[in-house]
C-alpha positions as CSV (number, residue, x, y, z in Angstrom):
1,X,47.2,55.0,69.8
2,X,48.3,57.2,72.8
3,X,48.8,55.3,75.9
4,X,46.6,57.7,78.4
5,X,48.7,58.8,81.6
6,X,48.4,55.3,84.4
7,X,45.9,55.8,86.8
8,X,48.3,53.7,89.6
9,X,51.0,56.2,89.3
10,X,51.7,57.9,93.1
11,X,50.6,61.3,93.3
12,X,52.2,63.7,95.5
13,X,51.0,67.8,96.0
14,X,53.9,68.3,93.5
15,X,52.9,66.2,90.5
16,X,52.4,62.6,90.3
17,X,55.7,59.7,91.1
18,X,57.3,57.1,88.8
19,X,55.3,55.3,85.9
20,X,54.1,52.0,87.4
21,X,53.7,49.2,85.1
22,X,54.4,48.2,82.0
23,X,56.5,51.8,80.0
24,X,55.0,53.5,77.1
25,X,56.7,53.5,74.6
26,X,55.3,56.7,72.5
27,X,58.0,58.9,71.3
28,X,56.3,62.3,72.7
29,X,57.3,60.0,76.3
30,X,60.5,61.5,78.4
31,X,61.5,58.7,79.5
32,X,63.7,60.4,82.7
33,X,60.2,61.9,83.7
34,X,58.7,58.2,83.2
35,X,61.1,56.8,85.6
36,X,61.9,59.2,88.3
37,X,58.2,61.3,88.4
38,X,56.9,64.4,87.0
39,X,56.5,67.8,89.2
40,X,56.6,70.2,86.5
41,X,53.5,72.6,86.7
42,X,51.9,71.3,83.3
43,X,48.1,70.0,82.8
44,X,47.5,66.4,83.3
45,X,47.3,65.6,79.6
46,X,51.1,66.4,79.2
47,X,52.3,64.6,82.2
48,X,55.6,62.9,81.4
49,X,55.6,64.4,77.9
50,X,59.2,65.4,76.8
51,X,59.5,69.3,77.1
52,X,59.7,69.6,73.1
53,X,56.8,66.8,72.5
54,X,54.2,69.8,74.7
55,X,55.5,72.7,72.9
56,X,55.1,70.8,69.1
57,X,51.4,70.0,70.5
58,X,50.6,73.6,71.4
59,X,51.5,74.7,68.1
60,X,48.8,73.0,66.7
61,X,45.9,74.4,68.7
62,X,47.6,78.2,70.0
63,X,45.6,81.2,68.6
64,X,46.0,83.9,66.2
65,X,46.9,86.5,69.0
66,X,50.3,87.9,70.3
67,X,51.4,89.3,73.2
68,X,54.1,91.8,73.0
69,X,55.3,93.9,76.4
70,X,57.8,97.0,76.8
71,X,60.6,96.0,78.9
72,X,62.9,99.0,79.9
73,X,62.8,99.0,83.7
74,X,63.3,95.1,84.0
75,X,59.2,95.0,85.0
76,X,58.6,92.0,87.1
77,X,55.4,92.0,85.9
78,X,56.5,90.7,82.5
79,X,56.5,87.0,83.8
80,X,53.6,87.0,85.1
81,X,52.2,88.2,81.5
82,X,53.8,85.7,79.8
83,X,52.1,83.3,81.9
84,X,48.9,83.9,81.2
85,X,49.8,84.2,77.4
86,X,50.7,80.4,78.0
87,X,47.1,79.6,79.8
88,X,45.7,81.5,76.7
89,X,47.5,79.9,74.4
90,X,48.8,83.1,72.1
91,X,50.9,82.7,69.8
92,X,53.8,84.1,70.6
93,X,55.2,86.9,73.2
94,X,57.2,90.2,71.7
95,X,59.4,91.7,74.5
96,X,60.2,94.9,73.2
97,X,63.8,97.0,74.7
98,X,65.9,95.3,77.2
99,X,66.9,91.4,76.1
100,X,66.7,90.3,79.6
101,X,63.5,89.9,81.4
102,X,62.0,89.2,84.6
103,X,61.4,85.3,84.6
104,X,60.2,84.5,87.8
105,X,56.8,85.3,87.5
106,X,56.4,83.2,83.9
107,X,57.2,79.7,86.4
108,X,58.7,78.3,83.6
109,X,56.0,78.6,81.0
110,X,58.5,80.3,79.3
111,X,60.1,77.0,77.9
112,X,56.6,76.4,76.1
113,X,55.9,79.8,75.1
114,X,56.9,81.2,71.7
115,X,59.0,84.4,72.6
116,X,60.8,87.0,70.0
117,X,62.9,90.2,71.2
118,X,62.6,93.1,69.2
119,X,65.2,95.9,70.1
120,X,63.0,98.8,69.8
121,X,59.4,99.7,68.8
122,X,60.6,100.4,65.1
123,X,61.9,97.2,65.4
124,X,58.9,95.4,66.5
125,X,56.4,97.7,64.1
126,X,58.4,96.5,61.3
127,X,57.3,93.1,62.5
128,X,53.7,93.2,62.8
129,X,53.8,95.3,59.4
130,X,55.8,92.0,57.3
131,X,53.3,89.8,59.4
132,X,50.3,92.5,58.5
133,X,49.2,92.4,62.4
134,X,47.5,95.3,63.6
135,X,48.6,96.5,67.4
136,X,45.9,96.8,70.2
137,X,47.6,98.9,72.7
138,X,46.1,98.2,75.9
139,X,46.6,101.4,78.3
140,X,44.4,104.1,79.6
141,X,45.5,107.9,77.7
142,X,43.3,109.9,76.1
143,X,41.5,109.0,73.0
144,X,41.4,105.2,74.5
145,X,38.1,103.6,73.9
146,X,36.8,100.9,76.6
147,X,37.8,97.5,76.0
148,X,34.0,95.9,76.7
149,X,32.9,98.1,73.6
150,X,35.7,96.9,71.2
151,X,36.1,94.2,68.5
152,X,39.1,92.7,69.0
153,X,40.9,91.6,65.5
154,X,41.1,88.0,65.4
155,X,45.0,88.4,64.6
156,X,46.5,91.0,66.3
157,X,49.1,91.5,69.0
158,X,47.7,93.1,72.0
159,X,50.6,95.5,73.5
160,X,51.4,96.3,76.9
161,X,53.6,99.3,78.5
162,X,55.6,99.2,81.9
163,X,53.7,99.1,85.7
164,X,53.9,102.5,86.1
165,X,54.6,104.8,83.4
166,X,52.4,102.5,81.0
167,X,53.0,102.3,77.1
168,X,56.1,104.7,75.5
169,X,54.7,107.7,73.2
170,X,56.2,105.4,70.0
171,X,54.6,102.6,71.5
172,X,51.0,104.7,71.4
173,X,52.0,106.1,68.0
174,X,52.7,102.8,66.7
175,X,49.1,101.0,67.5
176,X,46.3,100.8,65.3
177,X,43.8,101.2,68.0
178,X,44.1,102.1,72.2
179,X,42.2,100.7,74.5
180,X,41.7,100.4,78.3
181,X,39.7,98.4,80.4
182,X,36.7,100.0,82.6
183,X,37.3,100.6,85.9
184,X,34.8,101.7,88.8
185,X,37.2,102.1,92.3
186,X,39.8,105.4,92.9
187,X,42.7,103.3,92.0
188,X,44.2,105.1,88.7
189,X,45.1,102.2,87.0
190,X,45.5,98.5,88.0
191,X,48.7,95.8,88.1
192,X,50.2,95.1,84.0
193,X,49.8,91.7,84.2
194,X,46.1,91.6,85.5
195,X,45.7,93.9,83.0
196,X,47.2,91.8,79.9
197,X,45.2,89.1,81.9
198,X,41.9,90.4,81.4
199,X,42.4,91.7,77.6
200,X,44.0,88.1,76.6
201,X,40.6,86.9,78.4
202,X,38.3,89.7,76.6
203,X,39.6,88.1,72.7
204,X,38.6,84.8,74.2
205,X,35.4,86.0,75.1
206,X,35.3,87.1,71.6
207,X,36.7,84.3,69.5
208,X,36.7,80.5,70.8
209,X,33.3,79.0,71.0
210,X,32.4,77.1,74.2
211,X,29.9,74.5,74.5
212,X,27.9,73.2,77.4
């Protein structure tokens, strides 16, 4: 039996304060955390869980969906992405080039997000081939069909390029299928990480089941 999170416990605008009461004694249970509070920006079901007890519960439930991003201009968008790969529980994130990467925007998701670096697209395509995952790359160049329109494989990595220059000719060469999402303003193109956003959001539309 779990012991569920104590409703006495202080809360404070930056997560909740010191276990009152009698101490759980579950293993999955940090029991620094227990002690001293808990202000790490996790959902209430993994409050004063031990950092390796969240990330061995997320494997169990994370979907069949990668993320992989092109990082040779050090893109501060790429946190931001790995983010919302986090909050839509994929799989894992590829970064693809340069080894270091942006963190900033990820506000520490990254320590329960599953992330492999690939030096180069022929790196990374040999992946995805061992692993037979077809690439979705998300940008808008010719030949792109619209995202609303398209079935999304169920596993798949979904590929993003750079802010700015967008996906790398090898990158494009490399994917299975392009496709972009529909836009209706004057702007050209919009942000790489509300892009990857809305195309992690477009395979949930697709593939988990809600109900009421």
């Amino acid at each position: 039996m779990v012991t569920e999170p104590n409703p006495s416990v202080e809360l404070s605008t930056n997560g909740v304060g010191p276990w009152r009461g009698e101490m759980p004694t579950e293993p999955h249970y940090d029991p620094a955390l227990l002690e001293r509070g808990d202000s790490r920006n996790v959902i209430d079901r993994y409050r004063y869980w031990a950092m390796d007890a969240i990330v061995a519960d997320l494997d169990v439930t994370r979907h069949p969906f990668h993320v992989a991003i092109e990082n040779w201009q050090h893109d501060m968008n790429i946190g931001s992405i790995v983010r919302s790969a986090n909050a839509f529980g994929a799989d894992t994130v590829h970064i693809i080039g340069r080894r270091r990467w942006n963190k900033r925007g990820a506000m520490v998701t990254d320590r329960y997000q599953h992330v492999l670096h690939h030096p180069d697209v022929a790196a990374f395509v040999e992946w995805t081939t061992a692993k037979d995952l077809p690439i979705i790359a998300i940008d808008n160049v010719p030949g792109s069909v619209i995202i609303e329109t398209f079935d999304i494989p169920q596993r798949c990595v979904l590929l993003f390029g750079q802010e700015g220059p967008g996906l790398s000719p090898e990158a494009i060469e490399a994917a299975t299928d392009v496709v972009e999402i529909s836009q209706f303003g004057s702007t050209r193109s919009i942000n790489a990480s509300a892009a990857a956003a809305v195309a992690m959001h477009n395979w949930i539309t697709q593939h988990v089941s809600f109900s009421k």
